[in-house]
N, CA, C and O of each residue as an XYZ file, in Angstrom:
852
protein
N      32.489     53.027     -6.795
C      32.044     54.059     -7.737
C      31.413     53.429     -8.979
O      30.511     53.912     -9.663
N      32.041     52.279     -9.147
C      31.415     51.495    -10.834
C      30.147     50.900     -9.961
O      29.184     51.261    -10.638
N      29.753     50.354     -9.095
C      28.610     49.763     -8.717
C      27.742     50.881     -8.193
O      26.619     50.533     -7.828
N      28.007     51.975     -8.103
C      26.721     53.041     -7.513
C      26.532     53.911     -8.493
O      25.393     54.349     -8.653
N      27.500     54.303     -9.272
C      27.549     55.161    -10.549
C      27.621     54.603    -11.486
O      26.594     54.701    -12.158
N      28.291     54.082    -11.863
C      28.671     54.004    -13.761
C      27.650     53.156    -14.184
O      26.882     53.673    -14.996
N      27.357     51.701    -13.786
C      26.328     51.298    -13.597
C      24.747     51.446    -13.560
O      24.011     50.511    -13.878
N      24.376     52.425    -13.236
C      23.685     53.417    -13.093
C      23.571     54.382    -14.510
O      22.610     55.095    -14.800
N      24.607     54.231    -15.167
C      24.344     55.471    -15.854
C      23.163     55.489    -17.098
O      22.555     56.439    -17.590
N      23.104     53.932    -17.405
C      22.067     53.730    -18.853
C      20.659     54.167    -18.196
O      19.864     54.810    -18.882
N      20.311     53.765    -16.672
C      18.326     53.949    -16.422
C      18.943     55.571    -16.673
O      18.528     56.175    -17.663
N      19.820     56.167    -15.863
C      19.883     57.648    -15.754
C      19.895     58.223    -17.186
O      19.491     59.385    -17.167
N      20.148     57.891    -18.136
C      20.098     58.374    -19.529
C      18.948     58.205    -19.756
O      18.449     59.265    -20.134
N      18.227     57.382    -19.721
C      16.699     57.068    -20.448
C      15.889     57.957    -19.788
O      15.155     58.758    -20.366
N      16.011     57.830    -18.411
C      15.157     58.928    -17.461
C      15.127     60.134    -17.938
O      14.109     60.791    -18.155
N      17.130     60.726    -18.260
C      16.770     62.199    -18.170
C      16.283     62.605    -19.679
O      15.757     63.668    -20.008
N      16.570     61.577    -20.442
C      15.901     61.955    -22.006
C      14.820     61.961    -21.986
O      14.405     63.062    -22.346
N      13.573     60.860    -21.592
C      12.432     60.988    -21.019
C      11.828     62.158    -20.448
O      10.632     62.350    -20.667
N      12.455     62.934    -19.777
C      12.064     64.142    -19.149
C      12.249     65.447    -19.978
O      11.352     66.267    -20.172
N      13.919     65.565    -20.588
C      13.511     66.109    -21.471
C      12.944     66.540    -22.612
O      12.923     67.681    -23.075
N      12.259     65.048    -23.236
C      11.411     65.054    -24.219
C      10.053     65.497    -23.366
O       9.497     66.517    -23.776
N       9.651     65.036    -22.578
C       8.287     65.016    -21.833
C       8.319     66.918    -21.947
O       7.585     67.537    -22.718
N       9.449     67.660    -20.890
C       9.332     68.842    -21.102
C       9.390     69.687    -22.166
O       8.997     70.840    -21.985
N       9.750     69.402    -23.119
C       9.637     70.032    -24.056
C       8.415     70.069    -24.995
O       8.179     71.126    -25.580
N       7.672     69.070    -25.171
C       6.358     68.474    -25.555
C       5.209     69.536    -24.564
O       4.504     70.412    -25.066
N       5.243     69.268    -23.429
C       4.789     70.005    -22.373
C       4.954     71.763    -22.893
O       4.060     72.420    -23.426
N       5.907     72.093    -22.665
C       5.819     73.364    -23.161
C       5.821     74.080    -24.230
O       5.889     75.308    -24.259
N       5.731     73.190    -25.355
C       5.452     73.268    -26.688
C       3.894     73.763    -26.887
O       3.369     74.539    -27.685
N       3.342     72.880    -25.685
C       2.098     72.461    -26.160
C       1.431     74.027    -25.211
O       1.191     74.992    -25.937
N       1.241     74.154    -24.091
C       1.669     75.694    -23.452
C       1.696     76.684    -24.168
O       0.747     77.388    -24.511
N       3.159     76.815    -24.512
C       3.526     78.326    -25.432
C       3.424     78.692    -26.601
O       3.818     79.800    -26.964
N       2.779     77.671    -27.536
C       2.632     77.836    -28.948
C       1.518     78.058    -29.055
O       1.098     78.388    -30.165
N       0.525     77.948    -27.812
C      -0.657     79.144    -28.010
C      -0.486     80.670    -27.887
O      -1.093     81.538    -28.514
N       0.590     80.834    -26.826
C       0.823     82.475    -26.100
C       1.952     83.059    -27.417
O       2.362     84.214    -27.304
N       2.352     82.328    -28.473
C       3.339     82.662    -29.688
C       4.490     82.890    -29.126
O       5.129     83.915    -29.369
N       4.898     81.965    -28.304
C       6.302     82.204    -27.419
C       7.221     80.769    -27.336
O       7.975     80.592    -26.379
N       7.117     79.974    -28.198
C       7.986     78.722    -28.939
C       9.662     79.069    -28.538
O      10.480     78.174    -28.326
N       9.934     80.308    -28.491
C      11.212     81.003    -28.504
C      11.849     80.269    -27.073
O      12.935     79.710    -26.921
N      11.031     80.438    -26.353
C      11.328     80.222    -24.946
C      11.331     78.627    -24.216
O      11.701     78.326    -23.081
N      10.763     77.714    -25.338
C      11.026     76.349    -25.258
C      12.579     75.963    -24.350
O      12.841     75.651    -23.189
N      13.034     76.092    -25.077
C      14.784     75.483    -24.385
C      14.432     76.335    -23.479
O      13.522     75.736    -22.906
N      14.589     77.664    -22.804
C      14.648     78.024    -21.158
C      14.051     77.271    -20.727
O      14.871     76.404    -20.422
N      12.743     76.810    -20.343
C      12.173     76.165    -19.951
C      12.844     74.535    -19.462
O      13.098     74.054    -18.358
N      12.948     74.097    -20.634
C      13.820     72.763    -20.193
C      15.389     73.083    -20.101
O      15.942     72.072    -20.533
N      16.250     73.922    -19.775
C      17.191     74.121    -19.836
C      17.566     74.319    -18.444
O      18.372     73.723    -17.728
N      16.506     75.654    -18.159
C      16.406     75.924    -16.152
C      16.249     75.137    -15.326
O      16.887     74.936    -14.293
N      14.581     74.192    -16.126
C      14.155     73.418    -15.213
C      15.086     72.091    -15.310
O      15.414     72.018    -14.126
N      15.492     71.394    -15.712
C      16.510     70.386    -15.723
C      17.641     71.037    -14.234
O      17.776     70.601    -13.091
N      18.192     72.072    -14.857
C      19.676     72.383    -13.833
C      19.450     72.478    -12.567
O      20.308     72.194    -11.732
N      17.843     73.038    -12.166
C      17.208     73.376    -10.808
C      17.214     72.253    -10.317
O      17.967     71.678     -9.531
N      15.730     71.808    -11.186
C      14.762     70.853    -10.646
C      15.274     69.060    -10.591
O      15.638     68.283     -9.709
N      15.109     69.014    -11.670
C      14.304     67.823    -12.656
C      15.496     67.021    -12.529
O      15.382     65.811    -12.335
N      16.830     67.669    -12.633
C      17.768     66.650    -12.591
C      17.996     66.245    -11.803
O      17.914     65.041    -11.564
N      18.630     67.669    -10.600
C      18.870     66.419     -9.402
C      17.709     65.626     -8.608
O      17.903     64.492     -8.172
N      16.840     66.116     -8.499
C      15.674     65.465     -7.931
C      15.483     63.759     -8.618
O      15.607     62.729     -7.955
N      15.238     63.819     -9.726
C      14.586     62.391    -10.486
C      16.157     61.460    -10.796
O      15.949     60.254    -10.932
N      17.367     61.806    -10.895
C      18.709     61.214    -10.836
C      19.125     61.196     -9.527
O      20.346     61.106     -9.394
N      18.461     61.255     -8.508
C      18.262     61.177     -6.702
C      17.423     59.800     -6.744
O      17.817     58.664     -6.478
N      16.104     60.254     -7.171
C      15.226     59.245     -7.046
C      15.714     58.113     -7.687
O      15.655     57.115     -6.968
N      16.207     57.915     -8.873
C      17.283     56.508     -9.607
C      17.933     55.726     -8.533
O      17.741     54.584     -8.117
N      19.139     57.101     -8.048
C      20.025     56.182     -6.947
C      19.505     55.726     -5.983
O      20.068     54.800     -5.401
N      18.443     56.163     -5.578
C      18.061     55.824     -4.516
C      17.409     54.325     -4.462
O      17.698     53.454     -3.640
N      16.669     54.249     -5.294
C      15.900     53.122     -5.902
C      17.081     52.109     -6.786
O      16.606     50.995     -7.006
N      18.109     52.240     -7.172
C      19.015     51.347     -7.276
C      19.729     51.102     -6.391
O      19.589     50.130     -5.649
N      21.051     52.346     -6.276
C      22.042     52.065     -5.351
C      21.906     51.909     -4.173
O      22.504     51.012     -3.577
N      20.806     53.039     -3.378
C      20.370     53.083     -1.994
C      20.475     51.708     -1.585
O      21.395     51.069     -1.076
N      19.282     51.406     -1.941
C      18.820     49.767     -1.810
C      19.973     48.880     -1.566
O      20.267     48.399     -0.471
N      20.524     48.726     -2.543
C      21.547     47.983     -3.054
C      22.498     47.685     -1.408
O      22.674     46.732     -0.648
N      22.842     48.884     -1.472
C      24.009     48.987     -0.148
C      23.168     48.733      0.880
O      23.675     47.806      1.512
N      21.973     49.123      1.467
C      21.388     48.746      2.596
C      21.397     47.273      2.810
O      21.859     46.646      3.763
N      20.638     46.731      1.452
C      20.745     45.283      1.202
C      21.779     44.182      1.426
O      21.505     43.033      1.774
N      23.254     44.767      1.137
C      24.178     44.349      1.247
C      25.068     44.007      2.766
O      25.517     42.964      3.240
N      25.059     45.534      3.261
C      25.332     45.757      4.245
C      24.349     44.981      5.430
O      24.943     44.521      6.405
N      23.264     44.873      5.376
C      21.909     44.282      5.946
C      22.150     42.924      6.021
O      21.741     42.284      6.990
N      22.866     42.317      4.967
C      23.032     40.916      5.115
C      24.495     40.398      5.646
O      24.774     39.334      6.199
N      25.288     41.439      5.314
C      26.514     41.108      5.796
C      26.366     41.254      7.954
O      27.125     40.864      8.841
N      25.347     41.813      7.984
C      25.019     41.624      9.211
C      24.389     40.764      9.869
O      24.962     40.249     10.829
N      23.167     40.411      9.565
C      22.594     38.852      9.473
C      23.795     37.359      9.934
O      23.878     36.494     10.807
N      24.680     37.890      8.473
C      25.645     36.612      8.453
C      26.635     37.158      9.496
O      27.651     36.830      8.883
N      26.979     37.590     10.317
C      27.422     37.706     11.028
C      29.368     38.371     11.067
O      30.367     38.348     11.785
N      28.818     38.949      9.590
C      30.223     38.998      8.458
C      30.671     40.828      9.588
O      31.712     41.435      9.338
N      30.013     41.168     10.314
C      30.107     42.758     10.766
C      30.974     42.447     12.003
O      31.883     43.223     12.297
N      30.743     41.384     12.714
C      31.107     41.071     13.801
C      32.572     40.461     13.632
O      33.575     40.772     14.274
N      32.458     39.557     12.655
C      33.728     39.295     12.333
C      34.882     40.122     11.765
O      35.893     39.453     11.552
N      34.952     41.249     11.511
C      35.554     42.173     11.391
C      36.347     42.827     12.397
O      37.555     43.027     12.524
N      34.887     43.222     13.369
C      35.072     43.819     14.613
C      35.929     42.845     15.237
O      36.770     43.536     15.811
N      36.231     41.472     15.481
C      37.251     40.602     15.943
C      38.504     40.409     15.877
O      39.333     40.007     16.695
N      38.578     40.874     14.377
C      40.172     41.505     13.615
C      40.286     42.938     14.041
O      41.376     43.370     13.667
N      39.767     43.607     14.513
C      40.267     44.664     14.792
C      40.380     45.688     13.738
O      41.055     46.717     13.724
N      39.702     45.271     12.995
C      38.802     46.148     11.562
C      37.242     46.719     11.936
O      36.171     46.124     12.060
N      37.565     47.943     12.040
C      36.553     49.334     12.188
C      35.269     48.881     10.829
O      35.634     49.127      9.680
N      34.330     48.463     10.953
C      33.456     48.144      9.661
C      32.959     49.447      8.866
O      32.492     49.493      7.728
N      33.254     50.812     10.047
C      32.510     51.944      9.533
C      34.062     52.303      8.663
O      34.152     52.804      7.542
N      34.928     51.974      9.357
C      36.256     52.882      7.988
C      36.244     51.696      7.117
O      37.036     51.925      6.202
N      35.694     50.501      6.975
C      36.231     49.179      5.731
C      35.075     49.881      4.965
O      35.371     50.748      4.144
N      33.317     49.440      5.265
C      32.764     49.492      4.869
C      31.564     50.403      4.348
O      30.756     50.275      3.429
N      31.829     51.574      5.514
C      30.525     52.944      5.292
C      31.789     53.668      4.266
O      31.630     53.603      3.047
N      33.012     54.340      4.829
C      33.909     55.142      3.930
C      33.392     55.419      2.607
O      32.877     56.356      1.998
N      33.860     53.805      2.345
C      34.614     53.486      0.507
C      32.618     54.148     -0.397
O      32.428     54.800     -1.424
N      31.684     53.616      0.527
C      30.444     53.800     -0.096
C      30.431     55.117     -0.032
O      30.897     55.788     -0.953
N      29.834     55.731      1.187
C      29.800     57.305      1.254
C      30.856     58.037      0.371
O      30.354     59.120      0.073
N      31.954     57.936     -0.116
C      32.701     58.733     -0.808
C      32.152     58.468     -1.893
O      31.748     59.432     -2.544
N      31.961     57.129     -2.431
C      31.235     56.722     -3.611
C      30.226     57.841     -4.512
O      30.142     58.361     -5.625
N      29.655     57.806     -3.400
C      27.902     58.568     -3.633
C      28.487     59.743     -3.919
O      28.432     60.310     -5.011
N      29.143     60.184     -2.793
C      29.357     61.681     -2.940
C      29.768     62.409     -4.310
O      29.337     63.448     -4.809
N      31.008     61.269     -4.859
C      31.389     61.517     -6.000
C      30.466     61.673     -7.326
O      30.446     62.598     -8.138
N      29.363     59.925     -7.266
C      29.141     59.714     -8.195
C      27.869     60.578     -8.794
O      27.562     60.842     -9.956
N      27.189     60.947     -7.401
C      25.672     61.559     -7.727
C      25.611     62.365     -8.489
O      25.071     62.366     -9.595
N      26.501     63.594     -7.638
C      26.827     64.488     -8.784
C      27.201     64.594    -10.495
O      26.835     65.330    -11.412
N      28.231     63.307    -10.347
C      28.956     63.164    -11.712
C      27.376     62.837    -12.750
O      27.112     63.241    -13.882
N      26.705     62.117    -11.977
C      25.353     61.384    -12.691
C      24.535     62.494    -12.851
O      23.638     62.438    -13.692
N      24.676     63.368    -12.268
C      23.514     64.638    -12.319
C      23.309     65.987    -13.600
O      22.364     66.558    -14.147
N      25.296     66.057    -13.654
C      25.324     66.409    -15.052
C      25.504     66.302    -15.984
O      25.441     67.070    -16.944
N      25.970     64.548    -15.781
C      25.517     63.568    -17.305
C      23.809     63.598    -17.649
O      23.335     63.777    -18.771
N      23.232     63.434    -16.713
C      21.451     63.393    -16.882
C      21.414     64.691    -17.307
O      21.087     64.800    -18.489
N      21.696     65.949    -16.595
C      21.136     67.240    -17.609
C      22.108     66.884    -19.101
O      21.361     66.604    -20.038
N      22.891     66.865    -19.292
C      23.054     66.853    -21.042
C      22.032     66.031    -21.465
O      20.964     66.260    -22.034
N      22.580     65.013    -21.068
C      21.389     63.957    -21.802
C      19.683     64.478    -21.776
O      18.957     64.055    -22.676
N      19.196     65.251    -20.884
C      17.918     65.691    -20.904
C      17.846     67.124    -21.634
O      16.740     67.424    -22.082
N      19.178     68.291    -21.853
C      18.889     68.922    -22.607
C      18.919     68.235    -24.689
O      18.697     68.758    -25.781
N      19.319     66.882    -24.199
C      19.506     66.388    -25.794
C      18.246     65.932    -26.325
O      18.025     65.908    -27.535
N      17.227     65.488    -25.252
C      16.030     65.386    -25.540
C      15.157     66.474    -25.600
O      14.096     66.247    -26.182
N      15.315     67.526    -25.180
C      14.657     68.547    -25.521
C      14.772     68.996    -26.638
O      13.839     69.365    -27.351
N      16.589     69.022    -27.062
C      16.632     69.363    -28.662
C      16.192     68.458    -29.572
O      16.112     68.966    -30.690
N      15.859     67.254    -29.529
C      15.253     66.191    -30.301
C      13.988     66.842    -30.675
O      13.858     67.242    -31.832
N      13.031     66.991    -29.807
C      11.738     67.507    -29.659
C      11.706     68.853    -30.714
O      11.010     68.936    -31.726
N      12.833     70.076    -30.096
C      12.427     71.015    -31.024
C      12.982     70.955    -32.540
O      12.501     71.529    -33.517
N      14.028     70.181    -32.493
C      14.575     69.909    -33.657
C      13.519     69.090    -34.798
O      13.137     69.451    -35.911
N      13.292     68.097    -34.170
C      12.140     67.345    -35.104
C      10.484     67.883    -35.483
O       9.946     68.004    -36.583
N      10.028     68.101    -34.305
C       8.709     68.170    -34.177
C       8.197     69.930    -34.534
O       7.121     70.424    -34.869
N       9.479     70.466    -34.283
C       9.296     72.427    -33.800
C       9.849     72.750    -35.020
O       9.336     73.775    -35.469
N      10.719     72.260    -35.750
C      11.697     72.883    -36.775
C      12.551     73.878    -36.218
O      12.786     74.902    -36.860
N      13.068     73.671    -35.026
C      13.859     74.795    -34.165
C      14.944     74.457    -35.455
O      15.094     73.520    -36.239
N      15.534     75.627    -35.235
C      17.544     75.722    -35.609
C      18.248     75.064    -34.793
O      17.910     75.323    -33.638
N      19.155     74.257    -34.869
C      19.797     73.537    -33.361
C      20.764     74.653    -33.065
O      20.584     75.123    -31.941
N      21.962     75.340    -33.909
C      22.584     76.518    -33.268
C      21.748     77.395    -32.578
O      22.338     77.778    -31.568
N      20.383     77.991    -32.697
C      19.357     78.968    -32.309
C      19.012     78.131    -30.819
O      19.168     78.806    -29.802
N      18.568     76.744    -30.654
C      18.535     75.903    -29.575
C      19.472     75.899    -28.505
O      19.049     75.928    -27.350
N      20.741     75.866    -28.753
C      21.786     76.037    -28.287
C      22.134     77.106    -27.547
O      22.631     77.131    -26.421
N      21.789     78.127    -28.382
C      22.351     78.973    -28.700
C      21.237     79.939    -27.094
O      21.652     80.337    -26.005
N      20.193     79.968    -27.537
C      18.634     80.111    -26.508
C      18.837     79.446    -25.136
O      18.808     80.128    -24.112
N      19.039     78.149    -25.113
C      18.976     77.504    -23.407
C      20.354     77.855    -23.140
O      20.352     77.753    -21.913
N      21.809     78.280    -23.529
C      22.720     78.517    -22.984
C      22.435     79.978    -22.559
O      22.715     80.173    -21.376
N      21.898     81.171    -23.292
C      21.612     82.226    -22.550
C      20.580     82.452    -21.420
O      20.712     83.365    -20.604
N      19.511     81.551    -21.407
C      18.910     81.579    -20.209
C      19.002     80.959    -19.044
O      18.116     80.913    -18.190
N      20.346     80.346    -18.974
C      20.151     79.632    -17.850
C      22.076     80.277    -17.189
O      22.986     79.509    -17.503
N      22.324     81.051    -16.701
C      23.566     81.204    -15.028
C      24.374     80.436    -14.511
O      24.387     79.522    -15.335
N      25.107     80.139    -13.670
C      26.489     79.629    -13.703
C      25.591     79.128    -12.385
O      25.888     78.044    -11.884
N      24.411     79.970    -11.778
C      24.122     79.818    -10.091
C      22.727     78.870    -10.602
O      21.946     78.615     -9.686
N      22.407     78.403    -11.802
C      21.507     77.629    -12.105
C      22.003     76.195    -11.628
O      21.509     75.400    -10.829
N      23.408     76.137    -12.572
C      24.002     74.717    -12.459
C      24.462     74.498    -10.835
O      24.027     73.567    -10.157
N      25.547     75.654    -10.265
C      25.652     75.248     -8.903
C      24.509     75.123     -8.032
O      24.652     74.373     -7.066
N      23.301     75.764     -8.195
C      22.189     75.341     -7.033
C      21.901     73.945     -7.700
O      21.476     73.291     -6.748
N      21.895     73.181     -8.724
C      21.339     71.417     -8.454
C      22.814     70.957     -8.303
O      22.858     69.776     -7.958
N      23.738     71.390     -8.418
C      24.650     70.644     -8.051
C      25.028     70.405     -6.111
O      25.424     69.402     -5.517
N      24.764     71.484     -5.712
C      24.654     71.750     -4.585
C      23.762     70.965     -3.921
O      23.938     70.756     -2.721
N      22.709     70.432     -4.575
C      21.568     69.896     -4.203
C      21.493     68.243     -4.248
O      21.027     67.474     -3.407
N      22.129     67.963     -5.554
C      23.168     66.688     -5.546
C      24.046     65.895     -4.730
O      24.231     64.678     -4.733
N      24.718     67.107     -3.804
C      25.356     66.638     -2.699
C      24.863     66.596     -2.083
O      24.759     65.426     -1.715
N      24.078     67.510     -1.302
C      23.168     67.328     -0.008
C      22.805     65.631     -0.140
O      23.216     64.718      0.576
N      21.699     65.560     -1.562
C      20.666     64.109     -1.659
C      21.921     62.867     -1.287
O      21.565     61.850     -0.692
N      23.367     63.055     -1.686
C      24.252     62.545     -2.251
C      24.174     61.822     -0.461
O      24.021     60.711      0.047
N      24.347     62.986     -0.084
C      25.109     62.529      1.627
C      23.356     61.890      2.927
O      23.135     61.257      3.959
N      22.681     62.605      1.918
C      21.069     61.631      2.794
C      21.077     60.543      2.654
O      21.013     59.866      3.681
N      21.152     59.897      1.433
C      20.613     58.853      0.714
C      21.633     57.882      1.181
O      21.256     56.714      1.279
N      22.753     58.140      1.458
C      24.179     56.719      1.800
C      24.189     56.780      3.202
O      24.684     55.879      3.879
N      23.548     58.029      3.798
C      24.064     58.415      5.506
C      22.626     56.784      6.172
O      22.720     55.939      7.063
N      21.410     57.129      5.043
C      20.337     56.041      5.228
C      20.174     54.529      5.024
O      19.816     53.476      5.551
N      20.638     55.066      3.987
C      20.938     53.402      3.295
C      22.237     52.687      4.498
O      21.907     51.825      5.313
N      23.433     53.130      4.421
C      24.025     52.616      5.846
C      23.430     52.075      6.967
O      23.384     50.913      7.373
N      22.946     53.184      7.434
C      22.244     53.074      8.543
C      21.436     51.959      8.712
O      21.657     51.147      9.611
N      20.697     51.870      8.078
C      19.196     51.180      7.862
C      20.528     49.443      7.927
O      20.469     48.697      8.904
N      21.380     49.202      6.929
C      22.144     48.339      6.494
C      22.410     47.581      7.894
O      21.979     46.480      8.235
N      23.379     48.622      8.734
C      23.679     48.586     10.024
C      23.212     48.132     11.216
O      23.845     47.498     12.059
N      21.959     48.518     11.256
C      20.564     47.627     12.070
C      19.877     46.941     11.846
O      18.748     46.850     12.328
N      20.559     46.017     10.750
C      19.386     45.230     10.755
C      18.920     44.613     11.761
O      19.628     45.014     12.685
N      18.041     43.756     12.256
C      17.980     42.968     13.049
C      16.659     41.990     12.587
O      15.715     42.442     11.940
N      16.755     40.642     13.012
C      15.870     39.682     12.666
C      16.312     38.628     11.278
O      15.439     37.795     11.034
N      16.927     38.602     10.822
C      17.580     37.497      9.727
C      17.216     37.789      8.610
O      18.181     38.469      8.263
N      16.601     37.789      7.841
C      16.489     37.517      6.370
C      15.213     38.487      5.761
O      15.108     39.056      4.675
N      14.247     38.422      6.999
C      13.007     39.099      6.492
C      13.317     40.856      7.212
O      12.916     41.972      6.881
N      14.153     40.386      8.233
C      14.750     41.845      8.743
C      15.553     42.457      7.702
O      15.517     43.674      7.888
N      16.242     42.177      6.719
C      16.838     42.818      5.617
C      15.980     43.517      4.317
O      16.139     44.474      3.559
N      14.785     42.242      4.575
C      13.723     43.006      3.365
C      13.511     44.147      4.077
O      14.188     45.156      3.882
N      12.365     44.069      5.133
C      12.030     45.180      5.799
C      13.162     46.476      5.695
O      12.672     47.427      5.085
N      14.635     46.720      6.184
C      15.099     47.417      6.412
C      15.441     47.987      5.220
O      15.335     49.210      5.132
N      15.876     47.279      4.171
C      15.926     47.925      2.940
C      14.575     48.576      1.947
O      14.573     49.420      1.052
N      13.759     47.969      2.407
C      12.084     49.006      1.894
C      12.342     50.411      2.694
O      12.238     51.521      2.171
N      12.737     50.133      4.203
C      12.601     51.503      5.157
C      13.585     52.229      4.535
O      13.319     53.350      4.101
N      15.062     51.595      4.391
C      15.755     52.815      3.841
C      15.185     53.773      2.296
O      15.512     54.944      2.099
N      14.430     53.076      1.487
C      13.901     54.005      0.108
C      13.195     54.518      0.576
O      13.242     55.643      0.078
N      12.292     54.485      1.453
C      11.245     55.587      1.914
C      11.963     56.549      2.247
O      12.212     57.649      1.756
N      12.394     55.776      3.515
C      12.949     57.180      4.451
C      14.011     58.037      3.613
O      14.349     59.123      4.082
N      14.609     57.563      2.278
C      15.827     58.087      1.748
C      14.618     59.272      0.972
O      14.687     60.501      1.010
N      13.571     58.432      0.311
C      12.857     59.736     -0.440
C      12.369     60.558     -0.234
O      12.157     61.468     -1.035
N      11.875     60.501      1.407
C      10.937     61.144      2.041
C      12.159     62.529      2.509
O      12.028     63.649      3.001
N      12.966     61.954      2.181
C      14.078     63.067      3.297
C      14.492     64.148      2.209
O      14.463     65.374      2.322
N      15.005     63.136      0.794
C      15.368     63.599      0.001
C      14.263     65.061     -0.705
O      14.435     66.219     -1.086
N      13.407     64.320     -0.589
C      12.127     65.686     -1.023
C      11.841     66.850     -0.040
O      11.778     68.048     -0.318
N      11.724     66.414      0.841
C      11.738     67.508      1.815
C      12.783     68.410      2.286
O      12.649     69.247      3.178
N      14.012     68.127      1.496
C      15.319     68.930      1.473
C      15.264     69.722      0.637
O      15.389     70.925      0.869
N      15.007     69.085     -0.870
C      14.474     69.436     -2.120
C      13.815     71.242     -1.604
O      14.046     72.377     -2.018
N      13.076     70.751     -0.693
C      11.512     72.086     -1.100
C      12.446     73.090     -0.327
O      12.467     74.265     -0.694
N      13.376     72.586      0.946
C      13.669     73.197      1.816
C      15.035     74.130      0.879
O      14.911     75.255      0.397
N      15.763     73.616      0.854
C      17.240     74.423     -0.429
C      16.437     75.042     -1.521
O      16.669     76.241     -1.676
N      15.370     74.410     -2.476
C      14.638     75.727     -3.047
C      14.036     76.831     -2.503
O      13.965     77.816     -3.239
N      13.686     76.892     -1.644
C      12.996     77.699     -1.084
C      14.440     78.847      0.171
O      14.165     80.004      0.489
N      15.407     78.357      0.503
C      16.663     78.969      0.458
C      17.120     79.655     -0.694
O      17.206     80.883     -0.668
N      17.399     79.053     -1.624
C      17.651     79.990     -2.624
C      16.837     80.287     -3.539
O      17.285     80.859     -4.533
N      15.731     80.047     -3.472
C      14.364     81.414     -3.683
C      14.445     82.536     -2.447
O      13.468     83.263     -2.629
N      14.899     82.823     -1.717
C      14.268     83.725     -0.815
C      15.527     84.720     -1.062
O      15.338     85.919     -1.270
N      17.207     83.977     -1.015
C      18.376     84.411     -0.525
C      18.971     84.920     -2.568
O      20.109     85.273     -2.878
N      18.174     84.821     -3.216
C      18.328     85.415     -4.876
C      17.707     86.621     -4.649
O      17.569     87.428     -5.568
C-alpha cells in the first residue's frame, strides 16, 4: 500500500491542483463573458468528482505503480525467482498477485479523493485570488452543486480502473518471456493496454450512468 499509494501521493497532488487550477481558469475565462462567474466552483467541483479525478489519478497509477509491479514481477520471472516458489510449495498468485491487487484496490480510491480535495483547493486558489470569490460563498456554491451520486459514480469508477490496471500489470508481469528486453517490452504493453482499457471503461460507466440517471 506505501509503494502503490502513499508514495504516489505528492505527483497526485500536483496533478490534481494542476487541473483544478487549469479548470477553473478555463471556465473563468467561458463564463465571465455569459455573466455567470457564480457557477465557477460547479463546474470544477462536478467535473473533478465525475471526470477528472478518477480518470487522470488512474492515469498517475498507472504510469507509476502499474509499471512498477509489471516490472517487478517481470523480472522476478526472468530470474527465475517464480519458479522457485512454485518448488516450496508457495502459490506465487496468493504470495505475490494478492498483497498487490488488494493494494490497488484500496489505494486508488483512497488517492482519488485525496486528488479531488486537493483539485477542489486549486480551484479555490484561482477564484479566491484571481476572481475575488468569497471562500465561504466558494464553499459554500461547489458543495451545493455537486450529490452524494456525484462522488459515488468516480468512486465507483476508481475501483473498476483500480481492478484493470493490477488485473494487467500482473498479468503482463507473469508472462514475461525472453530475459531482460522481454521485461521492457512487457511492461510498455502493460501501460498501454492498462490505458487503453482504462478509457474505454471510462466512456463505457459514463455513459451507464448517463442513460440509467
Amino acid at each position: 500500500m506505501v509503494f502503490i499509494g502513499v508514495r504516489a501521493a505528492p505527483m497526485v497532488a500536483l496533478t490534481a491542483f494542476s487541473v483544478g487550477v487549469t479548470l477553473a481558469m478555463q471556465a473563468a475565462h467561458s463564463l465571465q463573458s455569459l455573466g455567470a462567474e457564480m457557477y465557477i466552483p460547479d463546474l470544477v467541483m462536478i467535473t473533478l468528482l465525475r471526470e477528472m479525478g478518477p480518470v487522470l489519478i488512474a492515469v498517475i497509477v498507472i504510469g507509476r505503480s502499474g509499471s512498477a509491479v509489471a516490472a517487478e514481477l517481470g523480472t522476478m520471472k526472468v530470474s527465475e525467482e517464480i519458479e522457485a516458489l512454485e518448488v516450496m510449495a508457495i502459490n506465487p498468485v496468493q504470495y505475490l498477485v494478492v498483497p498487490r491487487f488488494l493494494a490497488m484496490l484500496v489505494m486508488l480510491p483512497a488517492l482519488t479523493i485525496f486528488g479531488n480535495y486537493i483539485g477542489i483547493l486549486g480551484g479555490w486558489a484561482v477564484c479566491r485570488f484571481a476572481l475575488d470569490f468569497n471562500t465561504a460563498g466558494y464553499v459554500m456554491r461547489a458543495l451545493e452543486s455537486a450529490d452524494t451520486w456525484d462522488l459515488y459514480s468516480g468512486m465507483i469508477k476508481s475501483v473498476v480502473f483500480a481492478w484493470i490496471v493490477i488485473t494487467i500489470a500482473c498479468n503482463a508481469g507473469l508472462n514475461v518471456e525472453g530475459g531482460a528486453e522481454g521485461v521492457g517490452q512487457s511492461t510498455t504493453a502493460s501501460v498501454v493496454q492498462a490505458l487503453l482499457a482504462m478509457l474505454v471503461t471510462n466512456a463505457v460507466l459514463t455513459g451507464i450512468f448517463f442513460f440509467s440517471a
